[in-house]
N, C-alpha and C positions, 0 to 999 in steps of 0.2 A: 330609411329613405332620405333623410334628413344630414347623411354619411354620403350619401352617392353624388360623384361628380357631377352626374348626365342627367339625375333626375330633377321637376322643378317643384315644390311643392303649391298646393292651391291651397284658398284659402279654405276647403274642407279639411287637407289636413293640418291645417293650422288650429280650426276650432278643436278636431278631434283632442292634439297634443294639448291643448290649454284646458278642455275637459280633463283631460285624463290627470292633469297634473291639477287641477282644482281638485279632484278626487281623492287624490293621495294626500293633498293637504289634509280634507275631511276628516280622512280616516287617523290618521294624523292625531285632530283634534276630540273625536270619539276618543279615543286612549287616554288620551290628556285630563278631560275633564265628563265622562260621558260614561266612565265603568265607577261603579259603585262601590262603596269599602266593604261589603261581606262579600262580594265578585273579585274583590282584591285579594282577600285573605282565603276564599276556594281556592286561587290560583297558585296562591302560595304553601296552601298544603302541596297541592298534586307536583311544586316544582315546576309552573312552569311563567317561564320569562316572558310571555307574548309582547305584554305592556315595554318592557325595557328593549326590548328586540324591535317595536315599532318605534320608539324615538330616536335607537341608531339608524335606523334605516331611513327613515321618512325624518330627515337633517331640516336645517333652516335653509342649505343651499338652493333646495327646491323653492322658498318664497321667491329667493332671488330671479331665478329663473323663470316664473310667472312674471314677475314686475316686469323684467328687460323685456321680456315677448308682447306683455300688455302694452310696454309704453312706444313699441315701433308701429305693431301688427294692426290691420284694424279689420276683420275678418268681413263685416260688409259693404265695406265700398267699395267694391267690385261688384255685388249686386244691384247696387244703387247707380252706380256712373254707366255700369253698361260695358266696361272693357277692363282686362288684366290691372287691375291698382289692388295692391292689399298695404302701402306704407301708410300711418298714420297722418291724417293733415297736420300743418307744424312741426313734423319732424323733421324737413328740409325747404328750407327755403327756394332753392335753387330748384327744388323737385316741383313744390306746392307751384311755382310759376309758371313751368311749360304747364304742366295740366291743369289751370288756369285759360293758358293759350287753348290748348288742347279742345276741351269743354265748350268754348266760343267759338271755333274754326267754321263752324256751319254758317252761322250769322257773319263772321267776317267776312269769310267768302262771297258771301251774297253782295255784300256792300262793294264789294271790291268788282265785282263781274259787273254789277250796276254802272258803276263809275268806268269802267272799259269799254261797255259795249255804247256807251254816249257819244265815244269816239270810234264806232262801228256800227253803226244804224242799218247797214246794208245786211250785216247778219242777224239781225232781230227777227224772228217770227214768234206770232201770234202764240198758238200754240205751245210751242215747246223751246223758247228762249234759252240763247247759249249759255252758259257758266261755266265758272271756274271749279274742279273740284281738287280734292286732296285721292292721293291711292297710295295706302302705306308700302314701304320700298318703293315706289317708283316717281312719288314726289305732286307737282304741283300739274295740271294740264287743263287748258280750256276745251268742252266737251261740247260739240255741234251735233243737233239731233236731225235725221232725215236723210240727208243727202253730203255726199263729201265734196269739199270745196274742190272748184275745179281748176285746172291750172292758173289760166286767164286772173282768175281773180286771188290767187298766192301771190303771183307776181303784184297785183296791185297792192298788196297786204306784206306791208315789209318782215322779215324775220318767222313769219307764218313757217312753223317743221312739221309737217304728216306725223303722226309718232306710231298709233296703231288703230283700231277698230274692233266692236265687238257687237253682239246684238240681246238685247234686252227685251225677252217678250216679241214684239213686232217690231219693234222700233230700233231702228239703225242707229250706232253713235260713234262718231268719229272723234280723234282725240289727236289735240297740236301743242306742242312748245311754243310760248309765244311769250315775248320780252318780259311780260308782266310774270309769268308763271317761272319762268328763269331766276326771275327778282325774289320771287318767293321763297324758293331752293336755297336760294343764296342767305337769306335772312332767317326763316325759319327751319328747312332741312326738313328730313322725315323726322317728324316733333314724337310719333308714337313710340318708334323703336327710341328715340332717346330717353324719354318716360321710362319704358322698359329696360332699358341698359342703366339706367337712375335705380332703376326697384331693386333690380337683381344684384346689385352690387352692394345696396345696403342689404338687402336679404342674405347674402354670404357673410355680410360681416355678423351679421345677428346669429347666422346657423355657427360659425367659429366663435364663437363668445361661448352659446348653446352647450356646443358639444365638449367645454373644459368640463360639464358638469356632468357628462355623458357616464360616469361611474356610478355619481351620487345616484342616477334617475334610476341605472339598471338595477341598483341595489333597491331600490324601494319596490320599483316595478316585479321584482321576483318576492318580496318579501307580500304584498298585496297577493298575488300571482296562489302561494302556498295557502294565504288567509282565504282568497276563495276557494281553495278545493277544501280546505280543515268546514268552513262553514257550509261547504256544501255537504260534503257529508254526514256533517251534526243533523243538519234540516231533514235529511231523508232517514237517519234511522231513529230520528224523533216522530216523524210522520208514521212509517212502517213499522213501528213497533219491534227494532233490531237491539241485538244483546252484545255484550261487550264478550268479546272470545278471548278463552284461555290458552295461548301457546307452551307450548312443552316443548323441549328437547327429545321427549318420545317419540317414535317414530309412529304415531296412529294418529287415526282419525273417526271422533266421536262427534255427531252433529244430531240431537235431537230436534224434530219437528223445521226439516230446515227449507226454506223456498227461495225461488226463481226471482232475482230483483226485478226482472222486468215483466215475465211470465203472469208474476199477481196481479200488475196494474192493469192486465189487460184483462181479462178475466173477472169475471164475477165472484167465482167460489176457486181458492188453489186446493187443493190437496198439498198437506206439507209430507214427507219423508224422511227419515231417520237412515244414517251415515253409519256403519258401524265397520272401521277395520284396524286389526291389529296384528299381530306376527302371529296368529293359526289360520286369518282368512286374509290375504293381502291383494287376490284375487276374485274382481267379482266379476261372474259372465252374466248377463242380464238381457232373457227372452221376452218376446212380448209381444201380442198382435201392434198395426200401424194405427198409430195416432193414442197409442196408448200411454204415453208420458215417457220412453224410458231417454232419449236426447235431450229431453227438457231435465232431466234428472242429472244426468251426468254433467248437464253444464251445469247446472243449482253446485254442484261438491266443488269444480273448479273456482265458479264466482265465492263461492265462501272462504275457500283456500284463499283463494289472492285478496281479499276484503281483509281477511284475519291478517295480513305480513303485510299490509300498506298501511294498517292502525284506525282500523274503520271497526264500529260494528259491522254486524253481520245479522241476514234475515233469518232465523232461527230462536230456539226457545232455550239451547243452550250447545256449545262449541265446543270442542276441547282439540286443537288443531294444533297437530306437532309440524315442530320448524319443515319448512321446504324451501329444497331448492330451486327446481325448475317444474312446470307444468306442461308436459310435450301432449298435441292434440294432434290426431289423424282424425277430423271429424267431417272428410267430405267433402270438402268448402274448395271453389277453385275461382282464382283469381283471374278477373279480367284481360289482366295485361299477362299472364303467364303464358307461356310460348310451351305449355305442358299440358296433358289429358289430366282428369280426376286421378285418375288411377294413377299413371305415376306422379302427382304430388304426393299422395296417398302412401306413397314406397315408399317416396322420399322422407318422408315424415317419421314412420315408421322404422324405417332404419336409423335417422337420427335418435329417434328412441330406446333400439335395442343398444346401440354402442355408447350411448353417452350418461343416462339411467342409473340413479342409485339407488340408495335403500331408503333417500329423505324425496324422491321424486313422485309428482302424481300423474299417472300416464291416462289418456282417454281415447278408447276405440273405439268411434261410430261408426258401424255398415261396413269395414273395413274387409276386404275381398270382394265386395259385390262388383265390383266394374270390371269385371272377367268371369270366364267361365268357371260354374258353380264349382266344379271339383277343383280348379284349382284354386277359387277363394277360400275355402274350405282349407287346402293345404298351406293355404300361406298364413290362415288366420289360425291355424291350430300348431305351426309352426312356432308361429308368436309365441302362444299363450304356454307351448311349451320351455319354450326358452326361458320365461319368468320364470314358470315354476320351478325350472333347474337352479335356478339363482340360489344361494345362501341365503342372501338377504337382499328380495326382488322388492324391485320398486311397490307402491300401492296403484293399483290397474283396475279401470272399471271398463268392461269392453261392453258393446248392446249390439246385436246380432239376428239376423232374420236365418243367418247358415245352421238351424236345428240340427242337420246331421253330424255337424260337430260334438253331439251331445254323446255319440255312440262311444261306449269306453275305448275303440280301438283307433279313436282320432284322438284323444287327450289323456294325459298319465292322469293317474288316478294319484292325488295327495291334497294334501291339508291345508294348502294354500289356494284352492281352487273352492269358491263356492258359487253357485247356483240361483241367481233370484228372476224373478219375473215381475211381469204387471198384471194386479191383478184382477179378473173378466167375471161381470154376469153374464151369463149364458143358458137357454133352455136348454133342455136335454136333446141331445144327438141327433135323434131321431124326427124330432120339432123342424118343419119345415121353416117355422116365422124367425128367418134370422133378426127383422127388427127390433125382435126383444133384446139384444146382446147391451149390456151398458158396460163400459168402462169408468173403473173404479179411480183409476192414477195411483196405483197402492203398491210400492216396492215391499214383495212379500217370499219368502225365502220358494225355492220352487222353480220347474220347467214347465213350458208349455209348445208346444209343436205346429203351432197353428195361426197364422196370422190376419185372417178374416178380411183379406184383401177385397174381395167380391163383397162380403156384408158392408163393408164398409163405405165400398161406392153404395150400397143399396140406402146409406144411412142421409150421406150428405149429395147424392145426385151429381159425382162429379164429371164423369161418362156417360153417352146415352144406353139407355138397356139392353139395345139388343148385343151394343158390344158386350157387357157383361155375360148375357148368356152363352152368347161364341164363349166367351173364355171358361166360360164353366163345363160347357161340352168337350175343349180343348183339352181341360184339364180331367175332366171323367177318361178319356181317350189315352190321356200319358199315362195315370195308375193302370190303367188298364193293358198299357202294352200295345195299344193296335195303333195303326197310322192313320194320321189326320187327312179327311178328303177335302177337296177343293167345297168351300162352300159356294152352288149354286142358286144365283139369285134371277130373278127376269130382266133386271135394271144394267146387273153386271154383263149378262149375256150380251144383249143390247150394244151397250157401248162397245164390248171388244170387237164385236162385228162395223158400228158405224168407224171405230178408227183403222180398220181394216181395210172401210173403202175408202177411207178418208186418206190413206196410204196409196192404195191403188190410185190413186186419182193423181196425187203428185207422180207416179210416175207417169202417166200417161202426158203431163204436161209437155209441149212442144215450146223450147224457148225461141227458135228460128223465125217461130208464127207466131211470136209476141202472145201469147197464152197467158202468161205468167202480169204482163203487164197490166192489159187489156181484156180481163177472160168476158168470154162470148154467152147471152141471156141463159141460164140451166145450164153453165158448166160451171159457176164457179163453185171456188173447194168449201163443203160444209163444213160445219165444228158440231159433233153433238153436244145435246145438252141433256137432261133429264126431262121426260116430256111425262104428260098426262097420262098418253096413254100410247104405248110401244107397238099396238098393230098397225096404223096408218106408217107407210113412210113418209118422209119431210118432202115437202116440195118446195127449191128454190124458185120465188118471184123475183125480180130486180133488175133494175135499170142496168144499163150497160156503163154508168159510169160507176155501180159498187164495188164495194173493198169490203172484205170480211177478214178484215186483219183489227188489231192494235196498230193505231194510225199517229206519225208525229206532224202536228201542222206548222209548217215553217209560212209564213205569212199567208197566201191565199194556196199553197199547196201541201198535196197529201205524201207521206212518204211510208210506207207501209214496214213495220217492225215484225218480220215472222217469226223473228227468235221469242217473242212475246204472245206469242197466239194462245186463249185460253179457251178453253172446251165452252164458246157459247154458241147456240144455236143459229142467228140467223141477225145479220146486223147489215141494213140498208141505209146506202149512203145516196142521195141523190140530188146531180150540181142544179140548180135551177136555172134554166135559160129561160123559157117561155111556158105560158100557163097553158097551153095544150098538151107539151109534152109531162108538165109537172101533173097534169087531170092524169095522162095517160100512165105515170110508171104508181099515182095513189092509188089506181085502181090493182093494179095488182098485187097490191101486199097484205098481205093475209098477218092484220097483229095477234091473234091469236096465237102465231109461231114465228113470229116475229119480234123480237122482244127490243130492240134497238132499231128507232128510224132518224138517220141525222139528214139534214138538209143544207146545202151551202152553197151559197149567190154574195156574190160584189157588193152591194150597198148597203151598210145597216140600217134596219127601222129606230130598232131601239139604240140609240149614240146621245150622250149629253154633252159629245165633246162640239167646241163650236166649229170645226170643220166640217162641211157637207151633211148641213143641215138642209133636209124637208127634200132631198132629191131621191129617198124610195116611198114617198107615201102616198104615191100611186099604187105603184106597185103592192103595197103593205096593204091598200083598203081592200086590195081585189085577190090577195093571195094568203094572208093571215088568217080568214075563216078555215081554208085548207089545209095550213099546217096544224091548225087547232081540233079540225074534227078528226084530221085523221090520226093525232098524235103522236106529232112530231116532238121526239125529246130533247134535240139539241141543233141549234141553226148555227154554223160561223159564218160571220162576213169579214170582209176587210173595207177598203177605200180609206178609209180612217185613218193616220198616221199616227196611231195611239191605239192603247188595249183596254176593254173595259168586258168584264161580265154582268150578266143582270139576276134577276130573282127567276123564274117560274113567272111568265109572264105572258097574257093574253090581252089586246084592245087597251092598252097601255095602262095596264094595273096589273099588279098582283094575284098570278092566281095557278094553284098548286096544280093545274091541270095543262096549264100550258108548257113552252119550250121553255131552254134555256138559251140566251141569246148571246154568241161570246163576238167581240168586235175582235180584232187580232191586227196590230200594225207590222204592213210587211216589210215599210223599210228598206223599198226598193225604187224609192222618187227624190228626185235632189232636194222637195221641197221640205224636208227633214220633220222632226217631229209635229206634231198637231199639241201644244201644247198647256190650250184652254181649255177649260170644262165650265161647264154651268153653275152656278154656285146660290143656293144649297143645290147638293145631290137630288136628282129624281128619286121615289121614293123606291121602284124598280130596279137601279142602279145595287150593286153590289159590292164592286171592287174597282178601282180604274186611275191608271196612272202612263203619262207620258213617255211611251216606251215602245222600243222594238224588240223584237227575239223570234222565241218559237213554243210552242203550245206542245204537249205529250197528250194526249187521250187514249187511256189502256183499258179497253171493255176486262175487266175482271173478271166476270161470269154474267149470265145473260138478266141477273138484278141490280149488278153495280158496276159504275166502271169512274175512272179514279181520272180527271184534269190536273194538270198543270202548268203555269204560265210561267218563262224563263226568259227571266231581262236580258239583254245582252249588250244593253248600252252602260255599265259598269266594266272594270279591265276585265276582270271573270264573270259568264254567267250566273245569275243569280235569282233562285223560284223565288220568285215573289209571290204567288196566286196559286192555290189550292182549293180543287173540292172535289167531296165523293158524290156521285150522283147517283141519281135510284132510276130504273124505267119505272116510263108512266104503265107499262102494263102491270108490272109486280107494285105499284102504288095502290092500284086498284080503279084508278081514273076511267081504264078503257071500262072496266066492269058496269058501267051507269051508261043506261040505255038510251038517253039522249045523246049519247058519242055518235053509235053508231046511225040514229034517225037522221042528225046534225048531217053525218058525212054524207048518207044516200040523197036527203034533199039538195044539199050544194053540190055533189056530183051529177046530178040528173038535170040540174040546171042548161038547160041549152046557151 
C-alpha cells in the first residue's frame, strides 16, 4: 500500500507497520540474547542456522527505519484534533502554524462576525444571529438564518453576493460573499486543504526514504513469515502427540495407528487406523455403511502424506512414507464460483489423474460415479480401477464406494494389486428387527460388506421425519421385489390436488373486461389452500370487498399484489378502514379460526414517535384499538407520516405479544419532504425507525409466517434497511384464550 500511487495511508496503517517492525526488532533480539548455550549447541548438532539466518535477515537497517517513522509520524493526533493530521508537532514549522490558525478558526470567527455585525445591527436577531463561517473548498461566507435577504435591502448593503442556500433540520440558511469574507480568502485561503497538501507531501517524502529499505523489510518479513509456520508446527505436534516420519525413496506407505489432524480435536474418542501399501497391494477399495469413517480415513493417509514432505511431524504412532510427487483427489467437493456440475469436476479430476500418475503418486476416490446413473457409475468407476491395475507400476489408490456391485468378479480383473477393506459394524443378527443396536467401530479391517444402513441410520440420529423413512423402506421392499411402485394415497394429498383444481378453475373463469381481477366481488375471490384441521367442511370465504389474497408490495399508502408469489395460505383479510360501522361490519364476518391473517390499513398512525402529526388519530385509536385487539388483528399500515417506523406487538400503548404490529410507512408523495424528527429516547414500543421514503414487501409464506421488508429509496440504489419474520396471532396461540373471543362479542354487541 505504502508502493501505490493512489492510495493514502491512515494513521492505522501507520501503527500496524510500526508494530510489525517493533516485532521484528524483538525477535531480533530473542536470538541475540534470549536462546541459551545448551539451545545453542542442540542447534548445532542438528545443523541448523536459525540463529545466523535471523541476524542476516532482521539487519540494523530496520532500527533506522523505525527511528525516521517515529521521529515524523505521530499516530494519535488525528484522534485527538478531530481531523486528518498524522505529522509530528515540531517537525515543520511552516505546518505546526496553519494548524495553529486552524485549531483557533472557531473562536476567530466568532470575534470577527462580532465586530461585523456592530456595523449591521439591522441583521442581528435574537435567536439565531448571523456569522461568519469557514466551508472547506469553498472558503469564507457569512450565514443568515430564516429568511433571505431581500432585494431592497442588498441594495442598501454594499458588495452583499447571494452565493447559495441550504436547509438544516427546519432552519433555513442563507449564505453571502461579503467584503469581510473576500478579505478572509484572500489572507487565509482554504487553510485545511493546505494542512493537507503540507502532510501529504512530507508523508511521500517519508514513504521514498521508506521504501530504499523496501528489500531489507521483505527479507525479514519472509524470514519471520517461515519462523511462524516452523513454530507453529512444533506447538501442534508437541500438543498432539505426533512422530517424526521416516521418508524412503521406496515407493510404500507404512502408517501405524495414524489419525485425522482435525477429526481428533473434535471428537472425544478418534479411532486411529493403520496404512499399509506396498507393490502386492497398491490398490485399496474400501466398503462401508454411511457415517462409518471410510472419507475421514482417506483423508487421515493424504494429510500424513503431505505433513511428511513439508518436514512436519505427523499424527501417528510411526510413518514410514516413501517420496511423493503429486496427491490427485476426486473427492466430491464443488466449488462455488465453478460454472461445472459435481460430476464433471469429478471427470475432470479423474482424468487428470489417469494421464498424468506415477508410480511415486497417491490418488484418492471418494463416491466417485455416484452423480449419474448407477450403471454407469459403476462403469466408469470400474473402468478406473482397471486401468491402475493394468499399470506396471500404478500409482498408490485408495477408492471408498457405496457402488457394491462393483464387487462382482465380472466388473473388475481379478489381481494382486487390488485389495478389499471395509469398516467395521456391530450388528444384531439379520433377522433382529432392532436396528438401533448397530454401532460402528471406525475400524479399517480387511473385508466386504454390501450394505450400507442408510434407513438405520436416519433411525440413529433423527435426520428425516419417519414416515419418510418408512416410504423409503416399502420403496425399497418393492424394487428387490420387481413390482411397481403405487401412488401413495393420503387424505391431505387428495384434498389439496382437488382444492388446486378449483383453485385453477376459478382463474379461468375470471373476466378481466369486468375488472374481476382488480376488484373481485364478496365469495368470489381466488382461495389458496392450506392444511386444515379437518378436510370435511369446505372453506368459506368471508371478506371485505376491499381484500387481496395475494403477497402484497406496499409502495407508500398502496397495495400492489405479486401473483408470481402466491403461497398456498389459506385465507388472508385485508381490510382499509374508513369508518367504524363499516370496520364493526366486515369484524363480524371473519371467522379466525380459518382465518389465519387479518391486516388492517387507515391514513393516520396511532403509534408514531416522529414529531410530525402528532395526537391527530387518538380519537380514533380510543374508539377502534379495542376492535383491532379483540378481534386480532396482526398487522396495521398507516402512512401520513413522512418517515418509516415499525413497532413491537402492541396494545393501549405498551407492549403486548397479543396485539398488532403497527408499521408507519412514508409515502413520499408531498413536497413537504421528509419528517425528519423523532422523539428522543425511543418509546419503549418503537422498534426500528428512520427518515426515509420507499416501499415495504410483505410475503404471507404460509398461513404461520409471513416475511416484511422495508426498502429505502432515498439512497442512489434501493437499499433493505428493515427486516422481520412475523408469526399470526392465531398459530401463537393468542386467539386460543377465551377472553379473546368474550372481549370481541361484548365490544361487538355494544350498540
Amino acid at each position: 500500500k505504502f508502493n501505490s500511487p493512489t492510495s493514502l495511508c491512515t494513521s492505522n496503517d501507520w501503527t500496524a507497520f510500526m508494530k510489525s517492525i517493533g516485532a521484528l526488532l524483538h525477535v531480533n533480539k530473542i536470538f541475540e540474547v534470549g536462546v541459551s548455550e545448551s539451545l545453542r549447541e542442540h542447534m548445532r548438532r542438528f545443523n541448523l542456522d536459525i540463529i545466523e539466518k535471523a541476524g542476516l535477515c532482521i539487519s540494523t537497517e530496520l532500527d533506522h527505519v523505525y527511528e525516521l517513522v517515529l521521529g515524523v509520524i505521530d499516530v494519535t493526533r488525528c484522534k485527538e484534533k478531530g481531523y486528518q493530521t498524522l505529522v509530528k508537532d515540531g517537525f515543520c514549522a511552516e505546518l505546526d502554524e496553519l494548524r495553529q490558525i486552524y485549531e483557533g478558526l472557531p473562536e476567530f470567527l466568532q470575534e470577527v462576525s462580532s465586530m461585523e455585525f456592530e456595523h449591521l445591527p439591522h441583521l442581528h436577531k435574537e435567536n439565531l444571529p448571523p456569522c461568519i463561517v469557514y466551508i472547506q473548498q469553498i472558503g469564507y461566507l457569512m450565514c443568515i438564518f430564516g429568511e433571505k435577504l431581500e432585494e431592497i435591502a442588498l441594495d442598501r448593503i454594499k458588495e452583499f453576493e447571494f452565493s447559495f442556500s441550504d436547509l438544516d433540520g427546519e432552519t433555513h440558511r442563507f449564505f453571502y460573499h461579503t467584503p469581510k469574507t473576500r478579505e478572509l480568502d484572500n489572507v487565509l485561503g482554504d487553510i485545511y486543504h493546505k494542512i493537507l497538501d503540507m502532510e501529504r507531501a512530507i508523508i511521500r517524502d517519508l514513504l521514498s526514504h521508506t521504501l530504499l529499505f523496501s528489500a531489507h523489510l521483505l527479507k525479514a518479513v519472509n524470514f519471520v513469515a517461515e519462523l511462524d509456520c516452523i513454530l507453529s508446527l512444533a506447538c501442534v505436534a508437541h500438543q498432539n502427540n505426533y512422530v517424526r516420519p521416516v521418508l524412503t525413496m521406496e515407493s510404500l506407505l507404512d502408517i501405524r495407528n495414524g489419525r485425522h489432524v482435525l477429526q481428533e480435536m473434535a471428537v472425544d474418542t478418534f479411532i486411529p487406523n493403520d496404512t499399509e501399501i506396498n507393490d502386492n497391494g497398491r490398490i485399496h477399495i474400501i466398503t462401508g455403511p454411511n457415517y462409518s469413517g471410510k472419507s475421514i480415513y482417506v483423508k487421515q493417509v493424504a494429510l500424513i502424506v503431505f505433513l511428511s514432505h513439508i518436514g512436519s511431524f505427523v499424527p501417528a504412532d510411526a510413518a514410514t512414507v516413501g517420496l511423493t510427487d503429486r496427491i490427485f483427489c476426486a473427492m466430491g467437493s464443488k466449488f462455488m464460483t465453478a460454472e461445472q456440475s459435481t460430476f464433471m469436476i469429478d471427470l475432470h479430476q479423474v482424468g487428470m489423474m489417469l494421464r498424468q500418475a506415477t508410480s511415486r503418486s497417491l490418488c484418492l476416490l471418494d463416491e466417485f460415479g455416484k452423480g449419474t446413473l448407477t450403471e454407469d457409475g459403476i462403469g466408469l468407476l470400474g473402468g478406473t480401477i482397471s486401468h491402475f491395475a493394468s499399470c506396471n507400476e500404478p500409482p498408490r489408490v485408495l477408492v471408498c464406494t457405496h457402488l457394491t456391485e462393483l464387487l462382482d468378479e465380472s466388473c473388475l480383473p481379478v489381481s494382486e494389486k487390488i485389495r478389499f477393506y471395509t469398516m467395521s459394524v456391530l450388528r444384531p443378527d439379520t433377522e433382529s428387527a432392532n436396528m438401533e443396536e448397530i454401532v460402528f467401530l471406525y475400524r479399517l479391517i480387511p473385508g466386504q460388506t454390501l450394505l450400507s444402513y442408510g434407513k438405520h441410520f436416519n433411525s440413529l440420529h433423527h435426520c428425516v421425519p419417519e414416515e419418510v423413512v418408512k416410504r423409503a423402506a416399502i420403496v425399497l421392499d418393492i424394487f428387490e421385489s420387481n413390482n411397481n411402485v403405487d401412488k401413495l394415497n393420503l387424505d391431505n394429498i387428495s384434498f389439496q390436488d382437488q382444492a388446486f383444481k378449483d383453485a385453477v378453475d376459478k382463474f379461468m373463469e375470471f373476466d378481466i373486461s369486468k375488472d374481476d381481477y382488480v376488484r373481485p366481488k364478496p365469495r368470489q375471490a381466488l382461495q389458496f389452500p392450506w392444511k386444515q384441521k379437518s378436510t370435511s367442511q369446505p372453506e368459506q370465504m368471508i371478506m371485505s370487498d376491499q381484500n387481496l389474497v395475494k403477497p402484497c408490495s406496499f409502495h407508500g399508502n398502496k397495495v400492489h399484489s405479486q401473483p408470481e408469489q402466491v403461497e398456498a395460505v389459506s385465507r388472508i383479510v385485508l381490510i382499509k378502514l374508513f369508518c367504524h360501522c363499516s370496520f364493526l361490519g366486515d369484524l363480524t364476518k371473519v371467522d379466525r379460526e380459518r382465518t389465519p391473517w387479518l391486516i388492517a390499513l387507515f391514513h393516520v398512525p396511532w403509534y408514531n414517535s416522529n414529531d410530525a402529526h402528532q395526537n391527530e388519530g387518538d380519537g380514533m385509536m380510543a374508539e377502534m384499538e379495542p376492535l383491532l385487539y379483540a378481534s386480532g388483528v396482526d398487522i396495521v399500515f398507516t402512512g401520513h407520516v413522512h418517515a418509516y417506523e415499525r413497532t413491537k406487538r402492541v396494545n393501549n400503548g405498551k407492549s403486548d405479544p397479543c396485539g398488532p404490529v403497527h408499521i408507519t410507512i412514508g409515502d413520499g408523495g408531498n413536497r413537504e419532504g421528509l419528517a425528519r424528527k423523532y422523539k428522543d429516547p425511543s418509546p419503549e414500543w418503537s422498534v426500528f425507525r428512520e427518515a426515509s421514503f420507499g416501499h415495504g414487501e410483505l410475503q404471507m409464506v404460509n398461513s404461520t409466517h409471513a416475511h416484511w421488508t422495508w426498502h429505502r429509496n432515498d439512497d442512489d440504489e434501493p437499499t433493505k434497511s428493515d427486516e422481520v419474520w412475523l408469526t399470526s396471532l392465531v398459530n401463537s396461540g393468542c386467539w386460543t384464550e377465551k377472553k379473546w373471543n368474550e372481549n370481541l362479542r361484548k365490544i361487538l354487541m355494544e350498540p
